[in-house]
N, C-alpha and C positions, 0 to 999 in steps of 0.2 A: 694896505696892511697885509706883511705876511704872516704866515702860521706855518712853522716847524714842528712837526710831529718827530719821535727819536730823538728828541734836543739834547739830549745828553750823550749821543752814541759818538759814535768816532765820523762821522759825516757832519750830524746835526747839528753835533758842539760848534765845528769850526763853520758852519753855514750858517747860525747866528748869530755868530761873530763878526762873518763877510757882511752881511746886511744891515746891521747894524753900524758898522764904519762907513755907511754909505747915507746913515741919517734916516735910513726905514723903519717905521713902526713895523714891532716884531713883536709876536707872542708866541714864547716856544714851551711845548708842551711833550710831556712823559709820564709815566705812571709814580715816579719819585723824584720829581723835579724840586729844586731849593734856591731863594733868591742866591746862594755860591753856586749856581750854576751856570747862570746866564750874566751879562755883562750891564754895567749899568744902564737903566731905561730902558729894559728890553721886558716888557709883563712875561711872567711864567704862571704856568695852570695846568695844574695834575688832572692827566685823562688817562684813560685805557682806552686804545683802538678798537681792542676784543669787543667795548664796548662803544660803541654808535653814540648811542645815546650824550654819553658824557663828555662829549667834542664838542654837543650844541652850542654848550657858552662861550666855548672856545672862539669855534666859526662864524659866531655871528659879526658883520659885518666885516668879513676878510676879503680881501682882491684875491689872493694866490692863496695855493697851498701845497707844501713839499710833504708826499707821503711817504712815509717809510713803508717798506712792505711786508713789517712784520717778523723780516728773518726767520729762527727756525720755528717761529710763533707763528707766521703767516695763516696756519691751517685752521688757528680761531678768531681768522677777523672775517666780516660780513661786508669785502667791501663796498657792495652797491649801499647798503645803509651808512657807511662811511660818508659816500658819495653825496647820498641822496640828504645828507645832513649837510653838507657843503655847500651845496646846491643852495638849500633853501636859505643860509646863514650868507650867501650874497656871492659866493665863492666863483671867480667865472674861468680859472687855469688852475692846473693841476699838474705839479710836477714829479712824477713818480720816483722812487729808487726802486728798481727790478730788479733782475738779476740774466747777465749771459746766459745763463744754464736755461732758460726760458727757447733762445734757438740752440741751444748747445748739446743741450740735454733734454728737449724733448717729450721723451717716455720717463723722465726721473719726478716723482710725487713730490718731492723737498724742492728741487731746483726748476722744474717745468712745470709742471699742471701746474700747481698752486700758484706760481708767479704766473702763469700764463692768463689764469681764472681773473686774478687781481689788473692787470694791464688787459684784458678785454672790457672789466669792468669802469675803467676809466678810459677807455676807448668809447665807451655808448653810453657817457653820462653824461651828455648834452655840453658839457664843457670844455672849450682848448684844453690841449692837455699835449706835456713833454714826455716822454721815456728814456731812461737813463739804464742803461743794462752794463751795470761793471761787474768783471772779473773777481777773482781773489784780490782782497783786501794786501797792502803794506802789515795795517794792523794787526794783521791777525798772528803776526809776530809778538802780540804781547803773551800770548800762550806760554812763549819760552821768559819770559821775565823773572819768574819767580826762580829758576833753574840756572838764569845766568847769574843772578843778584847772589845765587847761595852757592855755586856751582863754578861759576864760569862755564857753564856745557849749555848746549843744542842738543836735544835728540828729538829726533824728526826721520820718517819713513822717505823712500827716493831720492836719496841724498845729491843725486842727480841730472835730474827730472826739471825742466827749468819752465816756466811760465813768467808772461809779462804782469805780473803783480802791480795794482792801481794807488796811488797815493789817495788815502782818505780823505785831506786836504783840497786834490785835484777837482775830485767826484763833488765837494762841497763847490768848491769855483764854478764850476759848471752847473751846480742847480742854481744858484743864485744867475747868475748870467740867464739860464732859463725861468727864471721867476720875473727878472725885472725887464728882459725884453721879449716882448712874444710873438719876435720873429721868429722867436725856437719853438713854436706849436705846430703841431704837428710831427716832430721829427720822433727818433728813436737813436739815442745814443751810445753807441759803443762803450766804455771805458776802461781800458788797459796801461801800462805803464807803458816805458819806451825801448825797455827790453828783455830778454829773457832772464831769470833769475833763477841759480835751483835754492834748495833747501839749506846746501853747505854754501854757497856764495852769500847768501844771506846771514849764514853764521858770521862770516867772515868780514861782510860790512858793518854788522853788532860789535864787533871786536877793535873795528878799524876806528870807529865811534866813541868809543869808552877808552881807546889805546890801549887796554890789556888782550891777552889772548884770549880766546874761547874757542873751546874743544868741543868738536863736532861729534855726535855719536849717532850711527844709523840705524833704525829702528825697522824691525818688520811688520809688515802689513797685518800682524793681527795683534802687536805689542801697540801699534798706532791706534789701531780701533779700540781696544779697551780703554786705553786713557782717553780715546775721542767721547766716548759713551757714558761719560763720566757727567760730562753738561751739555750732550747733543743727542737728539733723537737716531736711534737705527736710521732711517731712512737718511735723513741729513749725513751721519757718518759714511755709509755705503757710497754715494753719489761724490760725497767731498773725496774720499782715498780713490774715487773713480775718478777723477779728474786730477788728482794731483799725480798720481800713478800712472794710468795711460789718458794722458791728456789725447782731443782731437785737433784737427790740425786748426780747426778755428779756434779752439781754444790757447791755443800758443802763437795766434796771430798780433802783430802789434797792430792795432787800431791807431787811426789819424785823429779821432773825434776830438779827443783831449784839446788839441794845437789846433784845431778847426775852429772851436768854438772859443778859445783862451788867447790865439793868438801867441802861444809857447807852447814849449815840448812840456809833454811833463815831470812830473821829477820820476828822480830813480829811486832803487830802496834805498841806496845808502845814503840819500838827501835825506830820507824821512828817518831815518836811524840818527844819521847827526842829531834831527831836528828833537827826539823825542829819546835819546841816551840816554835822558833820569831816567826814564823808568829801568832801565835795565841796569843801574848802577848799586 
């Protein structure tokens, strides 16, 4: 049996989806999870991470478990008590979602310590265990949704600036693959798209998707921040325009992991823009 923590997020949704068409008992778990969340016969069960505790019913008697790392919440989860309730609830692999910024970023409190803190911590919980470190999200395109749906516009800082942006979709394939064989224990996976992407080429695969135009508008680095700071903590803000802005050279590296582990390339944005053009309709 696996357990999906994030079940509702843009990974989580489509990874109990994946295992679930594979006939796996699955119980996927979020803090406002609803039987419209998850797919028939798959059990759902509201937890908080922040909170330990309230996973025990979850985890008891589970094989796997795919942990989300909390994104810009990471800073109030306890992971060893995560762990340490996995542990006892029967739990024997653990398949993380990290983040690049962990070797990318280092010295950054939002993208490094914290994720660093949580992947050591599941490094010395006596249990197999996968790591998954992707990149920028496709999705994080849904930002501009509300803007093209009333607008037809992008505006977005770097209008230039291109990174290998990772299909949400991809990142779910590959923890499932990592959950159901654990010949992926032990590793650490990369996850990047298959090529660079800027800010306006992305408008313009949104455009290509829906068939109408959409007009790109280039934002400055501190018009970017205030609308970032709007639903992200400072620290998270600062680190994120540090990376989309002067990206390092590993961070605009395309990674093999994707097609390593999947046996395909993986997709591009404008596959994933096809694929998810209601919303931006």
């Amino acid at each position: 049996m696996f357990v999906v923590t994030g079940a509702t997020g843009n990974v989580g949704r489509t990874l109990v989806r994946t295992l679930a068409e594979t006939g796996a008992r699955v119980t996927a778990t979020s803090r406002g999870i609803t039987g419209t969340d998850v797919p028939e016969g798959v059990t759902h069960v509201r937890a908080d991470l922040a909170d330990a505790e309230s996973l025990r019913p979850v985890l008891d008697g589970a094989d796997a478990l795919f942990l989300q790392n909390g994104g810009p919440s990471a800073h109030r989860l306890s992971p060893r008590d995560i762990l340490d309730v996995a542990k006892a609830g029967g739990v024997g692999h653990v398949v993380l979602l990290s983040s690049q910024g962990v070797a990318t970023r280092p010295g950054s409190a939002s993208h490094g310590d914290t994720a660093r803190a949580i992947e050591d911590a599941v490094r010395q919980s006596g249990m197999t265990w996968t790591i998954l470190r992707p990149g920028g999200f496709d999705s994080n395109a849904y930002a501009w949704a509300e803007s093209v749906r009333a607008h037809r516009a992008v505006a977005a800082p770097f209008a230039d600036i291109g990174l290998p942006t990772v299909d949400p979709d991809d990142i779910a394939e590959v923890a499932a693959a990592a959950l159901r064989d654990h010949g992926h224990a032990g590793q650490v996976y990369e996850l990047t798209g298959p090529e660079l992407i800027t800010p306006r080429g992305q408008a313009e695969a949104i455009a290509d998707a829906l068939g109408e135009p959409v007009r790109f508008v280039e934002q400055t680095r501190d018009e970017a921040r205030a609308m970032m700071l709007r639903f992200m903590p400072e620290p998270v803000v600062d680190t994120t325009l540090a990376i989309l802005g002067e990206p390092t050279p590993a961070e605009r590296r395309v990674s093999p992991d994707v097609e390593r582990v999947l046996g395909r390339a993986p997709g591009t944005f404008a596959d994933w823009a096809r694929r998810y053009a209601v919303a931006f309709r």
